[in-house]
C-alpha positions in Angstrom: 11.4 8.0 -24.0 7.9 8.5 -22.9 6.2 5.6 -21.5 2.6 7.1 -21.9 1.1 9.5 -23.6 -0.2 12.9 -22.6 -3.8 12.1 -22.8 -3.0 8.8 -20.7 -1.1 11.1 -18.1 -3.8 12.7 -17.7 -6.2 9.7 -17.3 -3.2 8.2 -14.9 -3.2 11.8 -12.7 -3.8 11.2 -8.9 -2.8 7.8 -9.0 1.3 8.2 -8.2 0.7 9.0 -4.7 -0.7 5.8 -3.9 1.6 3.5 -6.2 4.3 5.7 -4.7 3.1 4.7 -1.2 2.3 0.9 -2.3 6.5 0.4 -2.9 7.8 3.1 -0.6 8.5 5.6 -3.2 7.6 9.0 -4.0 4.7 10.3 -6.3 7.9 12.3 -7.7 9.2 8.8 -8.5 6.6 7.7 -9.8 5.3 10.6 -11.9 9.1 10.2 -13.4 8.7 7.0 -14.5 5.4 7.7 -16.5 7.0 10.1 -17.9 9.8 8.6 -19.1 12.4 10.8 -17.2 13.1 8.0 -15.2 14.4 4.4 -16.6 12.1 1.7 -15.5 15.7 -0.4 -15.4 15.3 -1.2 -11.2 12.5 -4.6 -10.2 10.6 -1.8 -8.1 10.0 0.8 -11.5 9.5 -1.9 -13.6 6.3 -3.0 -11.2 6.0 0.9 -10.9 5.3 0.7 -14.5 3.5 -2.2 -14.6 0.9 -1.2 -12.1 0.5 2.1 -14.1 -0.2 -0.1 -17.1 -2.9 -2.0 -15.6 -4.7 1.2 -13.9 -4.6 2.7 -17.3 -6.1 -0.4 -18.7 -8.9 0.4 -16.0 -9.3 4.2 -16.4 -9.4 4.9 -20.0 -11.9 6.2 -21.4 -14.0 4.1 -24.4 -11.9 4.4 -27.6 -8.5 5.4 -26.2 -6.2 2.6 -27.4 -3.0 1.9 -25.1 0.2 1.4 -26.9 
């Protein structure tokens, strides 16, 4: 299951290096997770996730609703 959608992918791009870097992890790892190719079932994805949701909540653009 995706956890975002493409348009807030691409509002979330450039950002999984740095969360990545922030828990140790990959921007692999964390691209995964956005995605949804990767369960958020560990404590470190699901503050992965979390994190993601809060930039978005920053980033998007006026109008874009987040799910």
């Amino acid at each position: 299951m995706q956890n975002f959608t493409n348009d807030e992918l691409k509002t979330l791009r450039g950002v999984h290096t740095v969360i990545g870097r922030k828990y140790g992890k990959s921007g692999r790892y964390v691209s995964l997770i956005a995605q949804g190719k990767r369960e958020a079932n560990t404590e470190v994805a699901k503050l992965i996730l979390k994190d993601l949701q809060l930039i978005l909540e920053i980033l998007k653009p006026e109008g874009m609703r987040i799910k």
